[in-house]
Structures are given as structure tokens and as C-alpha cells.
N, C-alpha and C positions, 0 to 999 in steps of 0.2 A: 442426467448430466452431472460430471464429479468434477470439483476442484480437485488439483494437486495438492497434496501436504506440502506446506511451505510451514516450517517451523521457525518461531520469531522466540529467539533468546531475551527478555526481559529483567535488563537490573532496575536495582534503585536509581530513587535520583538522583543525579550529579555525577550517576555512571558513565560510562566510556562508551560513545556510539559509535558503531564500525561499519562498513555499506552493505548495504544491502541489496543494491540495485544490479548487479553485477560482477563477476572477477571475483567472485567469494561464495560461489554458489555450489555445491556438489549436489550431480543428481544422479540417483541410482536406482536399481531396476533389476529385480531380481529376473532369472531364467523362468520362463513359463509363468508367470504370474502377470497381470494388467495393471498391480500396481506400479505408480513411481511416484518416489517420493525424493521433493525439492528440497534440501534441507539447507538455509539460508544465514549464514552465520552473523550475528549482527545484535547489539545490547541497545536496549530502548533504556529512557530516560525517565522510568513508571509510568511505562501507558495503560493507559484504562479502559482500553477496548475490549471486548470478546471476540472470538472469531471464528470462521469455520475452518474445520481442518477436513483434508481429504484424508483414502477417499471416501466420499459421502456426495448423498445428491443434494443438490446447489439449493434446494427448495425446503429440505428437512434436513439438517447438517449436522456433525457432535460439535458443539461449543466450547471452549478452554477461555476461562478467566484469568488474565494476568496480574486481580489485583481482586480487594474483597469487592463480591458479587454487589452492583450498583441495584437498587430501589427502582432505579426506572423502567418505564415499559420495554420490552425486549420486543421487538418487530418481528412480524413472520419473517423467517427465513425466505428472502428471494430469491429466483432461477436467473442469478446472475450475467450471465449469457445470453438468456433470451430478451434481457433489460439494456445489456449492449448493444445485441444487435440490433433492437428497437429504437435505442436512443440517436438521433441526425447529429449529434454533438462527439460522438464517437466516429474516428475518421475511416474511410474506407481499410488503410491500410492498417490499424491498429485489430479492422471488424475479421482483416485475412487473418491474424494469428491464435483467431478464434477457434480451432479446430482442436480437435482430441488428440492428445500427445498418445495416449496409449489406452487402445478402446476407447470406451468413453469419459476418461482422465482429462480435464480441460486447464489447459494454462493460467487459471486466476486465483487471486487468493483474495478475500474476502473478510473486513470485520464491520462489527459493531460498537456502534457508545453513542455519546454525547458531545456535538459538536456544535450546534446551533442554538441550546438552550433554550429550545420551545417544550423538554419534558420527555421527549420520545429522542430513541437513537435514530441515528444518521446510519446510511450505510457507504462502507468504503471501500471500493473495488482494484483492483491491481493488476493489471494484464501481463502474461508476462512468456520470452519464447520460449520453445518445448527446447530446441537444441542446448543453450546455456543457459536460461532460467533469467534474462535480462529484463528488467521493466520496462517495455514501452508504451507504457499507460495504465494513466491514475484517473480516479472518478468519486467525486461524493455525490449521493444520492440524498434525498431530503423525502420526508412523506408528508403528502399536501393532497386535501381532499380525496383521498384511496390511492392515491397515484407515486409514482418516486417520479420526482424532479430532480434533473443534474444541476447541481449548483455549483460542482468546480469540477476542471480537466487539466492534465497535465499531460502532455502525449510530444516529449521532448524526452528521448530514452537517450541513457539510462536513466530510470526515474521510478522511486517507491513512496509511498505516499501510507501513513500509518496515526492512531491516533496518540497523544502523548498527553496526560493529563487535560483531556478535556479543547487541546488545540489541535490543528491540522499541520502532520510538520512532513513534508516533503523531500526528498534527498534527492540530489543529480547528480551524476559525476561529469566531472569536466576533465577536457583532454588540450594540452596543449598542442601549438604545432608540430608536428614529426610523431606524435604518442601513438603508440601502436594501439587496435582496439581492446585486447587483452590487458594495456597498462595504463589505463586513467594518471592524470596529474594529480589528482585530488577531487573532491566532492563540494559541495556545496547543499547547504541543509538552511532550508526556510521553513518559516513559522507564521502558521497563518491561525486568525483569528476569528472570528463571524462579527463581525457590525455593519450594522446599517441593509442586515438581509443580503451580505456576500462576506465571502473568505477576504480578509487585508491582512498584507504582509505585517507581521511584526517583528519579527528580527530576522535577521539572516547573516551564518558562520559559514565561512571556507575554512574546508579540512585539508591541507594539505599533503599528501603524503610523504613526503619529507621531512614533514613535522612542523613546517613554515602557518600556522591558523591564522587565521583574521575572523574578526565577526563584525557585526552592526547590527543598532534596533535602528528600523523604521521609525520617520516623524509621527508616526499615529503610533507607533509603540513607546515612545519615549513620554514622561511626564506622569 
């Protein structure tokens, strides 16, 4: 089973982040070939994750560092897919868009880091459709006694979920009334944290696309 390549643009911090989730996605697909590849335009805020890139199988992956290679334990590569479909936390309709876009090319894209601060990476999964390459579902996995446990779902598309220095920061875009589905109003990007053994919001910015922002930190982010 192969992830799609979905390639994640990476600046510095304080760089310009753009959606990812959607409406910015180009995918293509050479003549007679099985690959495709999802190429996702979008600048992180120096994330520190690794990640698999297709194609490759979900179980043994090539890995791309976005940043210098971190000390900590790197986890076996999981069969992502078969960790979905197993999971009851992942929704029936998130489990249909589980299928091979081309052979056996699967819709997810897939990284690694540190998210919970027990030493070991977390892993973080992103479902996403074969026709426009839209998010409909985000997942952190956690490893606990040999096992991955879901510790966070987001399954409210459009919705990409990626790791950013060590937090979990989430994008959705939002649609006002009349927005057609090709023309989101804008996005909204949350920042989650691990305390107390779960993800808490700690800030959360509306991107507008007309250039109208707002942000907030959360009471538990603030102080």
C-alpha cells in the first residue's frame, strides 16, 4: 500500500502560511504510469516533522527532513491504512475514501516528530480525496505499550493537520454563506498543545482571504 506524494513547502519561522487543505492543490499523473503525484502548495512555520513521501509502501517509506535531523527515536514506519481502518475513531465515511486513487496509490499523507514529549515520535496521518486532494481527515497517533493510540481527530474537511515546531497546528477552511466549494472565505489555523495527556487549544488565527486576519490565544495559552 503507497501514500501519494504530497509535497509540503517549508519556510522559516515567521514565514507566510497558505492552505493547504484545499483550492490549491494540483494533481497529476503522467500517461501510462501509476504514479500521482499530489503537489500541495503551502509554507510551514519551521516544522519539525519528517514524513513519508509516496510512492513508497506505508510500512517502509523514504523520509524528507524539513529541518536538522532530531536525536529522538524514529518509529517503525506504520501501514497507515490498515491503522485507519482498524481505528473505531475514524468515521465510516472518512474509512470510504480509503481506496487507491491509482493502483495501489492511497490518499494519505503521513509524518513524524514530537508531539507529546514522552521521547518518542508521534505519528500524524491526513486523509485526503483522490479527485481534488481535499482534507477530510486528521489523526495523531501516540505509541503505548506496542500499540498506536489515537489521541486526536479532526474529520471536519477541509482540514490539514501538520507538525510546527514541536505543536500540533491544524488548518480548516471556512466558507461563508453563498461561497461556492471551490471559493472558501478564508481559513482558520489552531494550535494545539499536549497537556495533561490531550492536545489543548492554544491559539487560534483566522486567515482571511481578503486579507481581513484575526487571531486569539487560548486561556490555557495565555500567561
Amino acid at each position: 500500500m503507497r501514500g501519494l506524494t504530497v509535497d509540503r513547502n517549508s519556510g522559516s519561522a515567521g514565514g507566510t502560511r497558505r492552505s493547504r487543505v484545499g483550492g490549491r492543490v494540483v494533481a497529476a499523473a503522467s500517461a501510462g504510469s501509476a504514479a500521482l503525484a499530489l503537489v500541495v502548495a503551502g509554507c510551514g512555520a519551521g516544522g519539525t516533522g519528517t514524513r513519508d513521501e509516496g510512492p513508497a509502501r506505508a510500512g517502509a517509506v523514504t523520509e524528507e527532513t524539513a529541518s536538522p535531523v532530531s536525536a529522538s527515536p524514529i518509529p517503525d514506519r506504520v501501514d497507515a491504512v490498515r491503522l485507519l481502518k482498524s481505528d473505531p475513531r475514524v468515521s465510516a465515511e472518512v474509512k470510504s475514501e480509503l481506496e487507491p486513487c491509482v493502483a495501489d496509490e492511497y490518499p494519505i499523507d503521513v509524518s513524524y516528530g514530537q508531539l507529546t514529549g514522552d521521547g518518542a515520535e508521534e505519528v500524524v496521518v491526513n486523509v485526503l480525496t483522490c479527485g481534488d486532494a481535499v482534507g477530510v481527515g486528521s489523526y495523531v497517533y501516540q505509541r503505548e505499550a506496542g500499540r498506536y493510540e489515537n489521541v486526536f481527530a479532526a474529520e471536519e474537511p477541509p482540514v490539514y493537520a501538520e507538525i510546527d515546531r514541536g505543536d500540533l497546528v491544524v488548518t480548516q477552511q471556512v466558507y461563508d454563506h453563498g461561497d461556492p466549494v471551490s471559493s472558501p472565505s478564508g481559513e482558520n489555523v489552531i494550535t494545539y498543545r499536549w497537556s495533561g495527556g490531550r492536545f489543548a487549544e492554544e491559539a487560534r488565527a483566522h486567515h482571511a482571504y481578503d486579507g481581513a486576519d484575526r487571531s486569539s490565544t487560548s486561556a490555557e495559552g495565555r500567561g
